[in-house]
Backbone and ligand atoms as CSV (ligand in chain L), in Angstrom:
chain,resi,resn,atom,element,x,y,z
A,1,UNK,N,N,124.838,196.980,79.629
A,1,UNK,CA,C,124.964,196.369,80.963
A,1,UNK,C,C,124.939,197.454,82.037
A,2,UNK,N,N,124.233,197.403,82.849
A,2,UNK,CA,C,124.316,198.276,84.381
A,2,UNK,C,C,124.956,198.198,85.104
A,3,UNK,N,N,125.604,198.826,85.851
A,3,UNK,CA,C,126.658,198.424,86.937
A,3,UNK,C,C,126.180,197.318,87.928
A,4,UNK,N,N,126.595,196.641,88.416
A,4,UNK,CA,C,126.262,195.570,89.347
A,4,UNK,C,C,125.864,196.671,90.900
A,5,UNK,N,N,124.869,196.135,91.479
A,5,UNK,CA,C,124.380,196.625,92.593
A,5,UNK,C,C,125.415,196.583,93.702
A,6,UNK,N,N,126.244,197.431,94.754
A,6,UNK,CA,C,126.533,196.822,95.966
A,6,UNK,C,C,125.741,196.265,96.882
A,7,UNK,N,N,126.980,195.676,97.012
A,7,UNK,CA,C,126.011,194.768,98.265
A,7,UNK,C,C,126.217,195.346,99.876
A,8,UNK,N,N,124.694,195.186,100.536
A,8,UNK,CA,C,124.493,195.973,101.624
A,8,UNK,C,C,125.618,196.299,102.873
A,9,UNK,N,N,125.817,196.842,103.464
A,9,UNK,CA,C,126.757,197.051,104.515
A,9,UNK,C,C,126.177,197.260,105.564
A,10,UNK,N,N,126.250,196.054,106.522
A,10,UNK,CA,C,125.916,196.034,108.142
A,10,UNK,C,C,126.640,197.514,108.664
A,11,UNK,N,N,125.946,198.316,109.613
A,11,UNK,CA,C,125.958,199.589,110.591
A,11,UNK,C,C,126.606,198.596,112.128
A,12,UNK,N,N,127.751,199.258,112.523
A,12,UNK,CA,C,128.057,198.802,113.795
A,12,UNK,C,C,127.215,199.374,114.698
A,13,UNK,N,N,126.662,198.397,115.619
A,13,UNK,CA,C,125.916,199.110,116.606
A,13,UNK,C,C,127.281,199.357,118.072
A,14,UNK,N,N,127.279,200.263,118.824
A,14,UNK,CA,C,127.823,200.067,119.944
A,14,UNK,C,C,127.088,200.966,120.988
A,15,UNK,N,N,126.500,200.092,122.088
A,15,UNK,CA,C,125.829,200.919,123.097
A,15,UNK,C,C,126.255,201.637,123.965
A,16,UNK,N,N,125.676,203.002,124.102
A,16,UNK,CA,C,125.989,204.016,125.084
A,16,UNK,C,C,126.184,203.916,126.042
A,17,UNK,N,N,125.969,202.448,126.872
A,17,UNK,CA,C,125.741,202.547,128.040
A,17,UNK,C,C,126.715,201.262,128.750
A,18,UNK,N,N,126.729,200.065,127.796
A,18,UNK,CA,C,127.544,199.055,128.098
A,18,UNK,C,C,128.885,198.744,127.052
A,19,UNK,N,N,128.409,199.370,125.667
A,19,UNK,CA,C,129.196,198.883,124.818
A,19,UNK,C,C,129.046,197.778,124.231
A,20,UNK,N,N,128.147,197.073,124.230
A,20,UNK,CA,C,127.305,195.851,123.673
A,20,UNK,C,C,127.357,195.932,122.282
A,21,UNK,N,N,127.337,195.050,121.684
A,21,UNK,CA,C,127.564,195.294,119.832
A,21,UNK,C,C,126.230,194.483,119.538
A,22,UNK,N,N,125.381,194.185,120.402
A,22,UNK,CA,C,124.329,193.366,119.441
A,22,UNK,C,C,122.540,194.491,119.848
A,23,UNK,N,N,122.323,194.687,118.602
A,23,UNK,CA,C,120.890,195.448,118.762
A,23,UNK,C,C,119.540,194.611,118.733
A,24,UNK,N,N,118.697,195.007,119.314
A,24,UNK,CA,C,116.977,194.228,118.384
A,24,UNK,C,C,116.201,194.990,118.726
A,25,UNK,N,N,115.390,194.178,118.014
A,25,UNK,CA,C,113.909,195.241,117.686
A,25,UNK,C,C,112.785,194.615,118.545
A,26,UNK,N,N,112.206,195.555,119.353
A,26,UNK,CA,C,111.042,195.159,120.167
A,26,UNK,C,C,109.684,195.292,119.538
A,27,UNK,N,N,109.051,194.590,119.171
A,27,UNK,CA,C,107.491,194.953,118.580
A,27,UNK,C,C,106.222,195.230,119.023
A,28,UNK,N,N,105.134,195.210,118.969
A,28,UNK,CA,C,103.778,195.193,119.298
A,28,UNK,C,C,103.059,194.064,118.178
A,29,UNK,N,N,101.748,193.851,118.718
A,29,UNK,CA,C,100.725,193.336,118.087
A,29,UNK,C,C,101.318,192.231,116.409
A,30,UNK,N,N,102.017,191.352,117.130
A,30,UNK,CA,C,102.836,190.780,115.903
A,30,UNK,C,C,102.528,189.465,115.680
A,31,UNK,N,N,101.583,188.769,114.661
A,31,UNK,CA,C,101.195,187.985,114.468
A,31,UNK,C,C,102.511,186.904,114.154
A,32,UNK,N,N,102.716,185.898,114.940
A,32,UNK,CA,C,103.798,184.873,114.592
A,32,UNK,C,C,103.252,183.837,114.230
A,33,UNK,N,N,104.210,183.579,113.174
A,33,UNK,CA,C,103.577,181.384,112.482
A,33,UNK,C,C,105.300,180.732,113.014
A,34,UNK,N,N,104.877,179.976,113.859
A,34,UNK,CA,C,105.794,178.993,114.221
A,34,UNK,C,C,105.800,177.736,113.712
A,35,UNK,N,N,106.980,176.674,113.360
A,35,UNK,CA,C,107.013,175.698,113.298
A,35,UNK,C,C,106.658,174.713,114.703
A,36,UNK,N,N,106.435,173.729,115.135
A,36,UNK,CA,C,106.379,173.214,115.820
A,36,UNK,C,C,106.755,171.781,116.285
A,37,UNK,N,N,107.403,171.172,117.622
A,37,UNK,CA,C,107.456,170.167,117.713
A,37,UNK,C,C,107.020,169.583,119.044
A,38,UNK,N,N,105.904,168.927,119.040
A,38,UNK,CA,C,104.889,168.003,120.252
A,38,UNK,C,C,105.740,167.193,120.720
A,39,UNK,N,N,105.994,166.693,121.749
A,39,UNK,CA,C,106.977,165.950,122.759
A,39,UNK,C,C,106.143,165.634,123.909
A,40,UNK,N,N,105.910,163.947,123.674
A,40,UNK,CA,C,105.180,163.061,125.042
A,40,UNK,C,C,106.364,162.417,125.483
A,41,UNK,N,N,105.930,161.735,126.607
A,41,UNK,CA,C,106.148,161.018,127.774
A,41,UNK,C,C,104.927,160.049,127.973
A,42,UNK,N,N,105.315,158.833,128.066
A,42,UNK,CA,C,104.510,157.548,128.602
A,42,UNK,C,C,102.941,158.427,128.400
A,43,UNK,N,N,103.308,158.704,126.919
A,43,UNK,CA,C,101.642,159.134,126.822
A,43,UNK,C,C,101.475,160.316,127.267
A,44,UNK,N,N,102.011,161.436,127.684
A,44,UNK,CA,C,101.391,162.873,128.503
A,44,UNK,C,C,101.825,163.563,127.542
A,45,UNK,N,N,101.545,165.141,126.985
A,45,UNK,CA,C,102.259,165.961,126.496
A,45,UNK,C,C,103.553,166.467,127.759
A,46,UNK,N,N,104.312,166.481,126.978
A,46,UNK,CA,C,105.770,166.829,127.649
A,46,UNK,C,C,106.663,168.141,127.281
A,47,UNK,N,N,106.519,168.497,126.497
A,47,UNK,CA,C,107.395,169.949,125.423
A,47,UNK,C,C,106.970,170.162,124.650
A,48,UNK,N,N,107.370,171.176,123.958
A,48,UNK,CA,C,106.693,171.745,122.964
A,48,UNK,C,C,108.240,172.732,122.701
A,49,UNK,N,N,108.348,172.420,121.219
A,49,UNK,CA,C,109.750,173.380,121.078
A,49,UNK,C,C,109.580,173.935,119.477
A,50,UNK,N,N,110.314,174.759,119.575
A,50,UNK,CA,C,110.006,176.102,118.139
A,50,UNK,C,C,110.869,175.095,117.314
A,51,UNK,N,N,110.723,175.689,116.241
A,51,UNK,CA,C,111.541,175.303,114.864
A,51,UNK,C,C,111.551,177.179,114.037
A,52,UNK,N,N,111.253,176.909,112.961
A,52,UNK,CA,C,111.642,178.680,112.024
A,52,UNK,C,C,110.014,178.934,112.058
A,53,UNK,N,N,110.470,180.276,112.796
A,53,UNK,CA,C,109.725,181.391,112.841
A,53,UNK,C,C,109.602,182.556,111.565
A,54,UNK,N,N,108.126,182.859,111.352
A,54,UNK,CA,C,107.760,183.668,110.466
A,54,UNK,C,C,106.996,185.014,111.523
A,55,UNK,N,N,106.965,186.126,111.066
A,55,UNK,CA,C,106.217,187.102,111.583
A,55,UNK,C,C,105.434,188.234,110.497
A,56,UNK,N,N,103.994,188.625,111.225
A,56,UNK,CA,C,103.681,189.200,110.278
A,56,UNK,C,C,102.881,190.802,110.796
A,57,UNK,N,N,102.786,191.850,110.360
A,57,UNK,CA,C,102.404,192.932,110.949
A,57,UNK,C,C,103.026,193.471,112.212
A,58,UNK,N,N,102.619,194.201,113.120
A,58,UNK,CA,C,103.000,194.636,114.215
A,58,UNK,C,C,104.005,195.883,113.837
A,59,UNK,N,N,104.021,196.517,115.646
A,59,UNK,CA,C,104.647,197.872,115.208
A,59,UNK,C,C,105.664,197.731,115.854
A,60,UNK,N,N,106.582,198.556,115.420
A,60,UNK,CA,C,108.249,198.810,116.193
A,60,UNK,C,C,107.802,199.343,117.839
A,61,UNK,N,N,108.285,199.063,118.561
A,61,UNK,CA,C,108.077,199.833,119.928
A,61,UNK,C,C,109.093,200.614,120.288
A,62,UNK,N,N,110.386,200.010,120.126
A,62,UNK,CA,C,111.580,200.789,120.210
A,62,UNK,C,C,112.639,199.457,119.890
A,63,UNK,N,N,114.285,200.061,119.651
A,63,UNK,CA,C,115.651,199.682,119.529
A,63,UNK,C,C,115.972,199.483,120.626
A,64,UNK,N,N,116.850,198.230,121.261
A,64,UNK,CA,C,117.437,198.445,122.270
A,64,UNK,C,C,118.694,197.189,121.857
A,65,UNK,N,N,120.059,197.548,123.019
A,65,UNK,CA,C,120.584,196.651,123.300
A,65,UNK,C,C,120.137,195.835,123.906
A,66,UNK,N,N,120.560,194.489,123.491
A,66,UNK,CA,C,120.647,192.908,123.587
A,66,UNK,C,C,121.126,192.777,125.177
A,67,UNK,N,N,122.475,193.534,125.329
A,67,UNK,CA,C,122.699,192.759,126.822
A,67,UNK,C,C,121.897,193.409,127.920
A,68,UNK,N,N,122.596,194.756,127.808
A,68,UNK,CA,C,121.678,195.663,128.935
A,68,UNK,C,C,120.209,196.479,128.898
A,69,UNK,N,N,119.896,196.076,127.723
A,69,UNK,CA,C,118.424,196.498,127.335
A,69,UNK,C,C,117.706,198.415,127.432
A,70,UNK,N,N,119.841,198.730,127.082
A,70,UNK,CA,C,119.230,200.247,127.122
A,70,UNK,C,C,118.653,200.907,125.854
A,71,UNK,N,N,117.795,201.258,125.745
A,71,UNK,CA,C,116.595,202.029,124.304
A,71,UNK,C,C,118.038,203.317,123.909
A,72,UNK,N,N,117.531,203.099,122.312
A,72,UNK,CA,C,117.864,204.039,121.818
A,72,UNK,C,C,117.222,205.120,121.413
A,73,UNK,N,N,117.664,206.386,121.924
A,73,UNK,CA,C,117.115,207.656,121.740
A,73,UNK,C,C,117.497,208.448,121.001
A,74,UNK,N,N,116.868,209.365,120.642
A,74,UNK,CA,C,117.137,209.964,119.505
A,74,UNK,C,C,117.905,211.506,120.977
A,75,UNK,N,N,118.485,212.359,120.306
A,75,UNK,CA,C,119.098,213.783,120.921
A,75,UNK,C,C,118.709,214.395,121.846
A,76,UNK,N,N,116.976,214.575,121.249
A,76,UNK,CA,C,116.351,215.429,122.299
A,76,UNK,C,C,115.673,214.152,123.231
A,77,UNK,N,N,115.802,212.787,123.411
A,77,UNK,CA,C,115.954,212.461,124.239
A,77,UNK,C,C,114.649,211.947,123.766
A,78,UNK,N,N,113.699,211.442,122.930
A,78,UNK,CA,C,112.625,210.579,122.546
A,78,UNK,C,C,112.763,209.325,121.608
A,79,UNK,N,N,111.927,208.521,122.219
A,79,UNK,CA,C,112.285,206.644,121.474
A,79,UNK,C,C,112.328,206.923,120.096
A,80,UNK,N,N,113.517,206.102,119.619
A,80,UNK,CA,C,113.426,206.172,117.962
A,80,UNK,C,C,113.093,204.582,117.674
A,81,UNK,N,N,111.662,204.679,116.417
A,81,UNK,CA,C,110.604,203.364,116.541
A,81,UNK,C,C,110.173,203.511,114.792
A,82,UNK,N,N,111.422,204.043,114.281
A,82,UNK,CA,C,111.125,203.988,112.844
A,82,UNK,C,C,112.689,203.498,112.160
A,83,UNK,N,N,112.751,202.883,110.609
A,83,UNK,CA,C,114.194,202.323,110.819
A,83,UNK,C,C,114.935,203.662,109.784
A,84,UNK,N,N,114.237,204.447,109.587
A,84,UNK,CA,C,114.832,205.796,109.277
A,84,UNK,C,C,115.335,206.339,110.003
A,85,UNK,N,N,114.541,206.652,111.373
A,85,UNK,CA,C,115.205,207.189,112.764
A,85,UNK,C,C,116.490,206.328,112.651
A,86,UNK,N,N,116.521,205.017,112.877
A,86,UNK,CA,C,117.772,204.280,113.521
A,86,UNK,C,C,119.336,204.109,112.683
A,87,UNK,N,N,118.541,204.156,111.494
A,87,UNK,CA,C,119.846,204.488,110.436
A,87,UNK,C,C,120.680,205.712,110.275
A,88,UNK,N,N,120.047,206.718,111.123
A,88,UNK,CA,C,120.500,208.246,111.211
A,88,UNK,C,C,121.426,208.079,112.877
A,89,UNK,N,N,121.078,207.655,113.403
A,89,UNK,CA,C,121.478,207.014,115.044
A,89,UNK,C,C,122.626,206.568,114.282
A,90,UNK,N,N,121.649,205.424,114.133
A,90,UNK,CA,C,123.606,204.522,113.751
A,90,UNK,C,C,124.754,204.924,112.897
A,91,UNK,N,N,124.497,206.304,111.896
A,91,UNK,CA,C,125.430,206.754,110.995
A,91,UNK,C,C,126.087,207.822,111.506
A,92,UNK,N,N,125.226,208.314,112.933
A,92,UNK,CA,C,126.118,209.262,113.794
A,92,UNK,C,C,126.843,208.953,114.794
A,93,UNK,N,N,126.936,207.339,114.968
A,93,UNK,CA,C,127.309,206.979,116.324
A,93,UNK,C,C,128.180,205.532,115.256
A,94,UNK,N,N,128.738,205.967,114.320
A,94,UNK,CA,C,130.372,204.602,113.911
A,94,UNK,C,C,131.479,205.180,114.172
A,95,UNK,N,N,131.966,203.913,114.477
A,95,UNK,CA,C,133.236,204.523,115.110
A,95,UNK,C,C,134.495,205.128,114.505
L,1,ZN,ZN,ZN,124.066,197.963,126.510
């Protein structure tokens, strides 16, 4: 028998600038498949609303906080847009 795998451990994010705890990822060229739902009125199209989203390709552009939308940089002060970069960020910056 092998040892049982751990299981993963979420990285606290906290931003430099507001203190915000929530991160995301900004992309490029990112092919999305949406679910969809068509919504008339007395016959007209009226809405149109998402359901679960799939994504496919595209590139990282950069990390940023959620509230105040400040990018995370790496030391010498250039976008980190790889999740190697960001795991080194985030393992120097827990609290
Ligand atoms: Zn922030």
């Amino acid at each position: 028998m092998s040892t049982p795998a751990k299981a993963p451990t979420p990285l606290e994010f906290h931003c430099p600038r507001c203190n915000g705890s929530r991160l995301e990822e900004v992309m490029d060229n990112v092919t999305v498949m949406s679910r969809i739902f068509v919504h008339e009125v007395d016959g007209e199209l009226a809405d149109v609303n998402y359901g679960d989203q799939t994504n496919e390709n595209g590139e990282i552009i950069q990390f940023q906080c959620v509230k105040c939308g400040a990018v995370i940089l790496t030391e010498s002060g250039s976008t980190i847009n790889t999740y190697e970069g960001l795991f080194a960020w985030l393992k120097s910056h827990q609290p």
